[in-house]
N, C-alpha and C positions, 0 to 999 in steps of 0.2 A: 386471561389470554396472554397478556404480554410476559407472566410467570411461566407459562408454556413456553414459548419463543426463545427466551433468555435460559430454558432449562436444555432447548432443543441445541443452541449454541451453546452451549456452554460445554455438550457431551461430544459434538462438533472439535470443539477445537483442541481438547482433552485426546480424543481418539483421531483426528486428524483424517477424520472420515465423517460424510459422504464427503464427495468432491462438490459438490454444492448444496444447498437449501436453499426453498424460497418461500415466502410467504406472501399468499395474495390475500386478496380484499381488507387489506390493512386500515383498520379504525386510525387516522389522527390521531386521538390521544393515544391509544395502545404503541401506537410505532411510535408518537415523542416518547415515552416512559421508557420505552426497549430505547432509542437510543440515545438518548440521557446515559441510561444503566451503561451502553458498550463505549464512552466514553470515559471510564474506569478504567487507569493504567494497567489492569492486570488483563486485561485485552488486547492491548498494542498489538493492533493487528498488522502492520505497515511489518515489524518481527516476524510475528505467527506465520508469514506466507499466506493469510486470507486476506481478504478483499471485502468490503461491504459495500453493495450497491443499496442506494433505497433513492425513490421514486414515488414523492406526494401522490403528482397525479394520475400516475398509475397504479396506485395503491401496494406496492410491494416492497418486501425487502429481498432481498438475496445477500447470500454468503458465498463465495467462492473460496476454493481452498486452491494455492496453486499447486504444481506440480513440477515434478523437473526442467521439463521443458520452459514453463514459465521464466524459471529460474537462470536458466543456460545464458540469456540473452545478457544479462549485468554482466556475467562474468565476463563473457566477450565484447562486450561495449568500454568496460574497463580497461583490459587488455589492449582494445584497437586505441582509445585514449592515451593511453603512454605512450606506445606505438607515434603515436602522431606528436606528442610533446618532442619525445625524443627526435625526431626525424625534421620536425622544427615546423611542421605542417597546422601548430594547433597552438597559442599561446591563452596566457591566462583570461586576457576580456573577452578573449573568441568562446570558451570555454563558459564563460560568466554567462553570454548571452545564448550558448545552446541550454543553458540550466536554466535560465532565469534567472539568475542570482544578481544581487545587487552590487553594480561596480566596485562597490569599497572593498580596500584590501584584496585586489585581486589574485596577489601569487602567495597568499596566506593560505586563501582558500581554496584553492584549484590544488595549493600540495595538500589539505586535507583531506578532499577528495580525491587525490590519486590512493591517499596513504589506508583508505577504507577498503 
């Protein structure tokens, strides 16, 4: 089962289709082994533009593939970010705690983050 799964995603991310999959009534062990296995750098799905949701106690995994529209919103959340550096509306520990990020080194990291 779990050799099915990992075969089903795998042709998933490869062809960048369907825009999602899911898998119900997931055995425990079968979903630990599949995500053990998508925890393998050559997954970096946070890259790929997919998404994996999984769900003990609903028994399921899902894959999401995003789409443009997913996408649109970084670009412009970036953009309005400068925007607001620039204009003086947004300094770096403000920016820390819209991220979460850890105080240290605040204007290190807020120029990495614009520089992305």
């Amino acid at each position: 089962m779990a050799q099915a799964i990992l075969q089903a995603i795998d042709n998933a991310v490869e062809a960048h289709e369907p825009k999602s999959l899911v898998f119900d009534e997931l055995d425990r062990d079968v979903a630990s082994q599949v995500l053990a296995h998508l925890e393998q750098p050559k997954y970096s799905f946070g890259e790929s533009g997919f998404r994996l949701h999984y769900s003990a106690p609903d028994r399921y995994l899902k894959l999401v593939s995003s789409t443009e529209i997913h996408e649109s919103a970084a670009g412009w959340m970036m953009r309005e970010v400068t925007f607001w550096f620039g204009d003086g509306r947004l300094d770096a520990a403000a920016l820390d705690k819209i991220m979460g990020w850890k105080p240290s080194n605040e204007r290190g990291r807020a120029r990495r983050a614009l520089e992305l």
